[in-house]
Steps between C-alpha positions, in 0.01 A plus 500: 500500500652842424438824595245625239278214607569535854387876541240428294383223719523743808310818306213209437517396887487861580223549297326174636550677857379837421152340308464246860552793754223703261295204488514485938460831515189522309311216696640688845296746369721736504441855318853563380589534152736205440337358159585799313854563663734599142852641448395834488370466850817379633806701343258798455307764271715805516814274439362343164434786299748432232268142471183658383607577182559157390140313442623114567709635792215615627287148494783322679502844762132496563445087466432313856823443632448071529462498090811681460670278752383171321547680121900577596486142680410347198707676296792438698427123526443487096871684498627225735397233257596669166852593695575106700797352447516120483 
């Protein structure tokens, strides 16, 4: 296993993590706004200016953060297979 395929496998645990903890969350009953947590909510608005010019930068900004986390896992694995030495 190499590294592509290994960080890939960890983004897609991540991302299994994140969707579980919204999942609990939601049948705590709990009012917080976890399902709709993206990238722009975490590094920031004001700091991703630049960004919003760009139309598919924005998509992957604004997309829930779990389906970027399993996208760039899945990439990465796909990169890990293309790239494995025998």
């Amino acid at each position: 296993m190499n590294k592509f395929t290994l960080s890939g496998l960890l983004l897609a645990l991540v991302g299994m993590v994140l969707v579980g903890f919204q999942a609990l969350s939601k049948v705590m009953g709990r009012t917080d706004d976890w399902a709709s947590i993206n990238l722009t909510d975490l590094i920031g608005q004001h700091r991703l200016g630049w960004a919003y010019g760009y139309d598919i930068l924005v998509k992957v900004l604004e997309a829930p953060l779990f389906l970027v986390l399993f996208g760039l896992g899945g990439i990465l694995v796909v990169l890990g297979m293309i790239f494995w030495r025998k």
